[in-house]
C-alpha positions in Angstrom: -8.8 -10.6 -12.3 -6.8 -13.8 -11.4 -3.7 -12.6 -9.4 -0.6 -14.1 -11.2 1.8 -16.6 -9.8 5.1 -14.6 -8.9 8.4 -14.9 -9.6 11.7 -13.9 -10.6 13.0 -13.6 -14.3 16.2 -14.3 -15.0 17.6 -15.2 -19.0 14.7 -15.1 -20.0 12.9 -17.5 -18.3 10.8 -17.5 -14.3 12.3 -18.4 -11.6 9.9 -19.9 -8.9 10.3 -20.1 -5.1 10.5 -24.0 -4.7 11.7 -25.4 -1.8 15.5 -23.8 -1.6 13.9 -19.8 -2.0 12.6 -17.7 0.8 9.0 -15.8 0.2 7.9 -13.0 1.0 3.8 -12.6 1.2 2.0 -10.0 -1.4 -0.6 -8.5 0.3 -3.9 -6.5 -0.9 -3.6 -3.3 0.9 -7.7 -2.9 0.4 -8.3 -6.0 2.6 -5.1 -6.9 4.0 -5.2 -10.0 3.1 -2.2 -12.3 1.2 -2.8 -12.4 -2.3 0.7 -14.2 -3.4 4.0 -15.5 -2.7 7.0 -14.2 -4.1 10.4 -15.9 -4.5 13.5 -14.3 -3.1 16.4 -14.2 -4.7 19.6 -16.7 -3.5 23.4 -15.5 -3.3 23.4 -18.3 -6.0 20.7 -16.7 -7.9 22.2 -13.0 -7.9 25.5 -14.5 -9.1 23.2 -16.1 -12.2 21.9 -12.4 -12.6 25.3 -10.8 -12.9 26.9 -12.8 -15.5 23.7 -13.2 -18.0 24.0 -9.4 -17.3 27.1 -9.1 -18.8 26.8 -11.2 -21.4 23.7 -9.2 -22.0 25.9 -6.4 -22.0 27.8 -7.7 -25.1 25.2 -8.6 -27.1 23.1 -5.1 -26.4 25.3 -2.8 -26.7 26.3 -3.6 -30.3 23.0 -3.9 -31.5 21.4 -0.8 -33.8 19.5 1.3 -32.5 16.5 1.0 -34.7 16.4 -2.8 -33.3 16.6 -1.4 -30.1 13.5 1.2 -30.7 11.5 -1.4 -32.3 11.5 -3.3 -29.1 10.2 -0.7 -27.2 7.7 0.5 -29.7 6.6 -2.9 -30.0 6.7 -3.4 -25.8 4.6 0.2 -25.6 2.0 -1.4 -27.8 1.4 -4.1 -25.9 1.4 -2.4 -22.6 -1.6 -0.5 -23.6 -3.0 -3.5 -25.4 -3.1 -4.8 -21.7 -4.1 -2.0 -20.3 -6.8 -3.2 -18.1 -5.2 -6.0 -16.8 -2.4 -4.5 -16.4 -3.8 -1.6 -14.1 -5.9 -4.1 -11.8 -3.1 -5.6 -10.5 -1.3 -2.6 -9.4 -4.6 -1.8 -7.9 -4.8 -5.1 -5.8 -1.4 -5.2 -4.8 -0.3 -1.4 -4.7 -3.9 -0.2 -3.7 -4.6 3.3 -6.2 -7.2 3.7 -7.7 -8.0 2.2 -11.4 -8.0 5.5 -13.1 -4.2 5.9 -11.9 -3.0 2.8 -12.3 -4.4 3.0 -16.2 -2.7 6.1 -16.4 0.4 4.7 -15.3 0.5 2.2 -18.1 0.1 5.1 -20.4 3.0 6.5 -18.9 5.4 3.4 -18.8 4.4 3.0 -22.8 5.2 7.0 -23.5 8.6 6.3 -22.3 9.2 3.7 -24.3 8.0 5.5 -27.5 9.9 8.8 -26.3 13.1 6.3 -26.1 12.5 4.6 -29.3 13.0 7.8 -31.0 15.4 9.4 -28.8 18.0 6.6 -28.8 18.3 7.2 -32.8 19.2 10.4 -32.5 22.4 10.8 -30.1 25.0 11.5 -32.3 28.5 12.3 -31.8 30.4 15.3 -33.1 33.6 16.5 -34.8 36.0 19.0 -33.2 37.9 21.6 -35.4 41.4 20.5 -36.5 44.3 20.7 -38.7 43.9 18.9 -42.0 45.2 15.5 -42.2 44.1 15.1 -38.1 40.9 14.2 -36.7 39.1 14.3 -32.9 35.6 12.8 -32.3 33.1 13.0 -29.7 31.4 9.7 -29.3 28.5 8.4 -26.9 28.8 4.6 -25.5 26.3 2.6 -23.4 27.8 2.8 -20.1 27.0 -0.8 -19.2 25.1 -3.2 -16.9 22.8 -1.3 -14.7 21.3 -2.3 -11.5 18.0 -0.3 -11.0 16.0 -0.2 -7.7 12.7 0.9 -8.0 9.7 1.7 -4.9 6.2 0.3 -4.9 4.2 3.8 -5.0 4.6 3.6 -8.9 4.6 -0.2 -9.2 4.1 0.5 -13.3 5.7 3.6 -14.2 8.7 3.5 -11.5 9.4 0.2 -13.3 9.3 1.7 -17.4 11.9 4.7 -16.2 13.9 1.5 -15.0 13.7 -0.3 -17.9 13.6 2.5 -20.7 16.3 4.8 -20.5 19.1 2.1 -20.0 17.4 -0.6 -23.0 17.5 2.3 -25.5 21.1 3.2 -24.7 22.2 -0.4 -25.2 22.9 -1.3 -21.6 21.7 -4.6 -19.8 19.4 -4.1 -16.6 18.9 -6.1 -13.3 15.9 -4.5 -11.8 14.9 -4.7 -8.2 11.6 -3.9 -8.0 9.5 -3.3 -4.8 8.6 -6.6 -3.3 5.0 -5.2 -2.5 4.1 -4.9 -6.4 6.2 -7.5 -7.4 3.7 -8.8 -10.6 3.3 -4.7 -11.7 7.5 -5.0 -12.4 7.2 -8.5 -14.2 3.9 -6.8 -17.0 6.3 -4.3 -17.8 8.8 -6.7 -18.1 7.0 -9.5 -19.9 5.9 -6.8 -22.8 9.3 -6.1 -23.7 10.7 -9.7 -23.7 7.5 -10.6 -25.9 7.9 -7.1 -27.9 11.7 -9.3 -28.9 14.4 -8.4 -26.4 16.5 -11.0 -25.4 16.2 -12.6 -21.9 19.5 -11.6 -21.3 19.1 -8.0 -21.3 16.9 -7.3 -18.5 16.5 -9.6 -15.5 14.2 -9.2 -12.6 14.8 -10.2 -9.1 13.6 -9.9 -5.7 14.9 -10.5 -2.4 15.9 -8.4 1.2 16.5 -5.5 0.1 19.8 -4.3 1.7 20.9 -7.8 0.9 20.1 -7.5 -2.7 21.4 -4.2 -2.7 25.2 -5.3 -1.1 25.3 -8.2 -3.4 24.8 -6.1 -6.8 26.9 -3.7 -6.2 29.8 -5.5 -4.9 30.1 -6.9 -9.0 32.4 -5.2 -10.5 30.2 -6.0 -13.4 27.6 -3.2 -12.7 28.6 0.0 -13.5 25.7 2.1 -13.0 23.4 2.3 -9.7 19.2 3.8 -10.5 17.7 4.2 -7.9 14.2 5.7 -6.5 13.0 5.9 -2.7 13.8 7.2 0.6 17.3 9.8 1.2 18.5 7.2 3.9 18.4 4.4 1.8 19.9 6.8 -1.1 22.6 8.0 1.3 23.4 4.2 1.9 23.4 3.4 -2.0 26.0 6.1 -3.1 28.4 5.1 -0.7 28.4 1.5 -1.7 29.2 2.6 -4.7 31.7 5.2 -4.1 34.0 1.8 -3.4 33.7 0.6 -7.2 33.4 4.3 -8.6 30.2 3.5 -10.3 27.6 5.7 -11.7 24.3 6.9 -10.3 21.1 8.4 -10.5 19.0 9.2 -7.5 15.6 10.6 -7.3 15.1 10.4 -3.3 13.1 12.1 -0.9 11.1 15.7 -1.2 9.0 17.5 1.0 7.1 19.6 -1.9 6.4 23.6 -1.2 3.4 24.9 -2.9 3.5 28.7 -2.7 -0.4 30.3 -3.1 0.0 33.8 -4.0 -2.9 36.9 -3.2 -3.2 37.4 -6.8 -3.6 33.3 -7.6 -7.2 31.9 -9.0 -7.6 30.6 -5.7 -10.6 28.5 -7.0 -8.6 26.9 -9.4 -5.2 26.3 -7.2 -8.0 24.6 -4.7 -9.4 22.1 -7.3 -5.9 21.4 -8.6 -4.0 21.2 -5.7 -6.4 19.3 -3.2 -6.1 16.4 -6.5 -2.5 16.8 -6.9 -2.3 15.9 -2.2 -4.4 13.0 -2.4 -3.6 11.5 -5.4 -2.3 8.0 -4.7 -2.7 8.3 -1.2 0.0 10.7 -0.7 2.9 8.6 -1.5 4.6 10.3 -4.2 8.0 11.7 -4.1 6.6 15.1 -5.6 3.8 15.3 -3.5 2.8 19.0 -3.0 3.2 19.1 1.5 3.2 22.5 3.0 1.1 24.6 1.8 3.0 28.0 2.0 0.2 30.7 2.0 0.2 34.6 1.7 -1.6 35.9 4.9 -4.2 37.7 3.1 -5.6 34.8 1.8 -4.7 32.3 4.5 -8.5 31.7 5.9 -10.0 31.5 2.5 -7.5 28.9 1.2 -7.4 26.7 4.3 -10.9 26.5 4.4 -11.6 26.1 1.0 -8.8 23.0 0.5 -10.7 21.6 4.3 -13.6 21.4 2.6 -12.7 19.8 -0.5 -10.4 17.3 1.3 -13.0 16.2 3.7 -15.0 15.3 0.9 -13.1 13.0 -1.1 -14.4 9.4 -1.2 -11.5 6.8 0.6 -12.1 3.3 -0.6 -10.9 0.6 -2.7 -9.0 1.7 -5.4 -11.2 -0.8 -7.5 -14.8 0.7 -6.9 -15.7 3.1 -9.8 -16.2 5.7 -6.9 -13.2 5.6 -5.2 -11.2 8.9 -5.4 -8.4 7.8 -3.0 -7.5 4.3 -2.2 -5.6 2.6 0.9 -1.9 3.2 2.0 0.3 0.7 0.7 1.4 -1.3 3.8 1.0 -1.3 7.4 4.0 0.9 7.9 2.1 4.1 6.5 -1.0 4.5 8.9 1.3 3.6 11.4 3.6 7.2 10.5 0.7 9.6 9.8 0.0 8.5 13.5 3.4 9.1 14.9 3.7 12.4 12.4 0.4 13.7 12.9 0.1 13.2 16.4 3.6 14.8 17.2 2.4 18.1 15.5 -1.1 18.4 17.1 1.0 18.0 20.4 3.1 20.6 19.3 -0.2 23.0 18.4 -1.1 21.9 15.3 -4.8 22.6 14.5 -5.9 18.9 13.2 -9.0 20.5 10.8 -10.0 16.9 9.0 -8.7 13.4 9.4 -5.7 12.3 11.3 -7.3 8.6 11.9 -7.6 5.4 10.3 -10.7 4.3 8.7 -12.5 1.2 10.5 -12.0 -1.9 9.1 -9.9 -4.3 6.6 -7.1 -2.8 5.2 -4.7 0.6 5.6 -7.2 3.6 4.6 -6.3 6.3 6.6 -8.4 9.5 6.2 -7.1 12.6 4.4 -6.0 15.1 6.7 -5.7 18.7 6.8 -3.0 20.4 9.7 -3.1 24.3 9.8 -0.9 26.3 12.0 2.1 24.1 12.1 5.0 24.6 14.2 8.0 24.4 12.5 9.9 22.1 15.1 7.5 19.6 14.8 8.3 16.6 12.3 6.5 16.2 10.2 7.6 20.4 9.1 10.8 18.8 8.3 9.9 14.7 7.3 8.6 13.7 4.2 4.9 12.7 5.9 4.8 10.5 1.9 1.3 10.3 3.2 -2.7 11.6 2.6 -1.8 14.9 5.1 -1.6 19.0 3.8 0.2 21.0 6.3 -1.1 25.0 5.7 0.5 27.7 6.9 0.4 31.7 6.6 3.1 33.7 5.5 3.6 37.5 5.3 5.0 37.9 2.0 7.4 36.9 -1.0 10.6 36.9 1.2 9.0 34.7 3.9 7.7 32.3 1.6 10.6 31.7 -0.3 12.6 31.3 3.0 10.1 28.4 3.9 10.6 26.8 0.6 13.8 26.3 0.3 14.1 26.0 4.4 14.5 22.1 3.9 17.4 19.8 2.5 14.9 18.5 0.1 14.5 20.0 -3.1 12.4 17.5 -5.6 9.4 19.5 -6.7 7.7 23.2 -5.9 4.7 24.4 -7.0 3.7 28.6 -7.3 0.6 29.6 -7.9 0.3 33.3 -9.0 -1.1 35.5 -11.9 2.1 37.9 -11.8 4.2 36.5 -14.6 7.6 38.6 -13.6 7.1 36.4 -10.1 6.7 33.5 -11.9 10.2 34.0 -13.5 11.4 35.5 -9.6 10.2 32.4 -7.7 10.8 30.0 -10.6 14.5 31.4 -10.3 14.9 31.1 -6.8 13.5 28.4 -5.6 15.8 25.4 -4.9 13.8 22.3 -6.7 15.1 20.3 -9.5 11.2 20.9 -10.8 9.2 24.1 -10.6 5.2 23.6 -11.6 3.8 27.6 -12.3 -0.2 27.4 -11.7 -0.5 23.8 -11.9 0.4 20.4 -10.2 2.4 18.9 -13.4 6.4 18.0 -13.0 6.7 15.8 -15.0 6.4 14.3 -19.2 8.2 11.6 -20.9 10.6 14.1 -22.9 11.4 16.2 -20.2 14.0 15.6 -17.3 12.7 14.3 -14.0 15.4 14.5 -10.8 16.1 17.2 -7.9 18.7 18.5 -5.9 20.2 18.7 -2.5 19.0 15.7 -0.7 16.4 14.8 -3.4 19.6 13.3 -5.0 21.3 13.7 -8.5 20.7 13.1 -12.0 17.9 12.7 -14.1 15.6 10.3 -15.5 13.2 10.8 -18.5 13.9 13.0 -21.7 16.8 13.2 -22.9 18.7 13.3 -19.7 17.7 10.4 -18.9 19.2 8.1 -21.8 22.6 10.5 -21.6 22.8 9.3 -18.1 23.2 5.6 -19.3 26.0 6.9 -21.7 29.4 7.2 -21.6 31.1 10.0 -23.2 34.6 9.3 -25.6 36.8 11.3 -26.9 38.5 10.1 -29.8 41.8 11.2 -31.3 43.4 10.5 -34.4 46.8 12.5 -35.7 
């Protein structure tokens, strides 16, 4: 695989770095070596961006929604059309394995087929009146959107960007994460080949905060998506508090996983030790502390030691690999800090806690039992290959420790007892609840969380109603 020459897209057509643009170097997280340069994005550029965005705008939002769904049916075929190719470049520049990167192209193309139906079926509705009078309830695209999205799910990230706010007739301008820059630009590329016009969706890159500023100073955005940290989602929301604009924020989490006495505690191992390590740990609903009823505490802890110890770091590109590198320098460099802060505190380190020798950011998986719960990484998202396990003495205690946190993305429970599935499901504070496995999330059902984890929701149907604006129409 030939690693593509980057760029921005903007109407419709690339936008190459030249001599007037600032790059910023792509690098394989495998080898840590530079794989490609990507242009940054000018004042002069953005400017470009805003106004094909609005003229986007008016040519979008009046267009049917059965042309709208066949561009994403026609942009979801060709995603898994190029599949393959598609998947080894997240690899090289993102660093996951294969296996999830290919998955992640199956789930940028369910989107866009979930979408293409959904958008031709919001309907408005009549209110009850007097004869001779008439009041409506209609549903309008709310307008341009800017959407920021991370580089942990370079492909999938990118089709919640893109999906919800194409099907509900809006124009995008997506800021993708400058460390999978060429992952954003497939998914883009398959719906401007699939038939939508250049000017609805726009891709650009640049300094973040920078970016960030310039967008949402525009009066012509009017609706802020955005997926990453809670600091940088704090910082979002009150930019665009000054221009009233809508958002949607999936931020931060630091995801509870409750193991009950009565759980298959096989099974929770084999599911959950997947669920940790998957991707390296950097996923916003990656299952953290591991909340575990005392009579069961030695048997789980060793169990999920065991099983982490043996998974099989590497790059993500070698048919053997079960976990691939962090994504950037910055992430060995906080399971250090993190993982070092709790052993100091009395953390038993029981696997892991080091980097792996040689090119590249592996970092081995880790396994922390004991835990205080002053030390950091108890209360920081760790977004990183490390389980924290600790005993509990019963249903009360553990429910306290999962909801101790300002996050509240996703929870996991693991129990036979179906009335405590519907107990814990009920009480814990998450905006997604998994009941004996590690699954939050489908293409039809709504994906967001609460408290600091932000507001909102992408996916299902949610997710296109949050790109609409509701009307209500009277006539006497």
């Amino acid at each position: 695989m030939t690693y593509p020459t980057l760029h921005m897209m903007i109407d419709g057509t690339p936008v190459y770095a030249g001599k007037l643009r600032a790059s910023h170097a792509v690098v394989n997280p495998a080898t840590g070596a530079v794989i490609g340069e990507l242009p940054l994005a000018t004042p002069d550029d953005l400017d470009t961006a805003l106004d094909v965005a609005a003229r986007g705008f008016a040519l979008w939002r009046d267009t049917a929604p059965p042309a709208r769904a066949d561009v994403l049916l026609g942009a979801a075929d060709l995603l898994m059309q190029r599949q393959d190719h598609i998947a080894r470049i997240a690899t090289a520049e993102e660093g996951k394995t294969l296996p999830e990167t290919r998955m992640e192209v199956e789930m940028a193309a369910g989107l866009f087929r979930f979408y293409a139906a959904e958008c031709q079926r919001v309907t408005g509705r009549d209110l009850p009146r007097p004869a001779g009078q008439r009041s409506r309830v209609t549903y309008e695209p709310v307008g341009p959107v800017a959407a920021f999205s991370p580089w942990n799910y370079p492909i999938a990230n990118v089709g919640r960007k893109l999906g919800a706010p194409i099907a509900a007739g809006c124009s995008v301008i997506l800021k993708a994460a400058e460390e999978a820059p060429a992952s954003a630009l497939a998914v883009l590329q398959a719906l401007l080949d699939a038939g939508l016009p250049g000017a609805v969706a726009q891709a650009v890159f640049g300094v973040p905060d920078a970016v960030s500023r310039h967008l949402l100073a525009s009066p012509i955005i009017r609706k802020v998506s955005f997926t990453g940290s809670t600091v940088v989602g704090k910082h979002l929301m009150r930019l665009c508090a000054d221009d009233c604009k809508r958002t949607t924020m999936e931020l931060g989490g630091h995801g509870p996983v409750l193991i009950f006495a009565d759980a298959d505690i096989e099974r929770a191992l084999d599911v959950m030790v997947a669920a940790k390590y998957r991707n390296a740990g950097q996923v916003c609903t990656s299952p953290t502390r591991f909340i575990v009823e005392a009579s069961v505490f030695e048997r789980f802890r060793d169990g999920f030691t065991a099983r982490a110890a043996a998974i099989r770091v590497g790059d993500g590109k070698a048919a053997d690999t079960q976990m691939g590198p962090m994504a950037n320098p910055r992430r060995p460099q906080a399971m250090d800090r993190l993982i070092g802060d709790a052993v100091a505190a009395g953390a038993k380190l029981l696997t892991g806690g080091h980097r792996i020798d040689g090119p590249g950011f592996f970092y081995a998986t880790t396994v922390l039992a004991d835990v205080p719960q002053e030390a950091a990484i108890m209360n920081e998202e760790p977004f990183g290959p490390v389980a924290l396990i600790n005993a509990y003495a019963d249903e009360a205690a553990m429910i306290a420790e999962a909801n101790r946190l300002p996050y509240g993305l996703a929870a996991y429970v693991w129990t036979r007892d179906t009335a405590r599935q519907k107990r814990i499901a009920r009480a814990l504070e998450a905006g997604m609840v998994a009941l004996n496995g590690a699954s939050v999330g489908a293409s039809d059902a709504p994906f967001g969380g609460v408290k600091w984890s932000g507001h909102g929701h992408e996916d299902g149907h949610e997710g296109l109603m949050a790109c609409l604006i509701t009307k209500a129409v009277h006539e006497a």
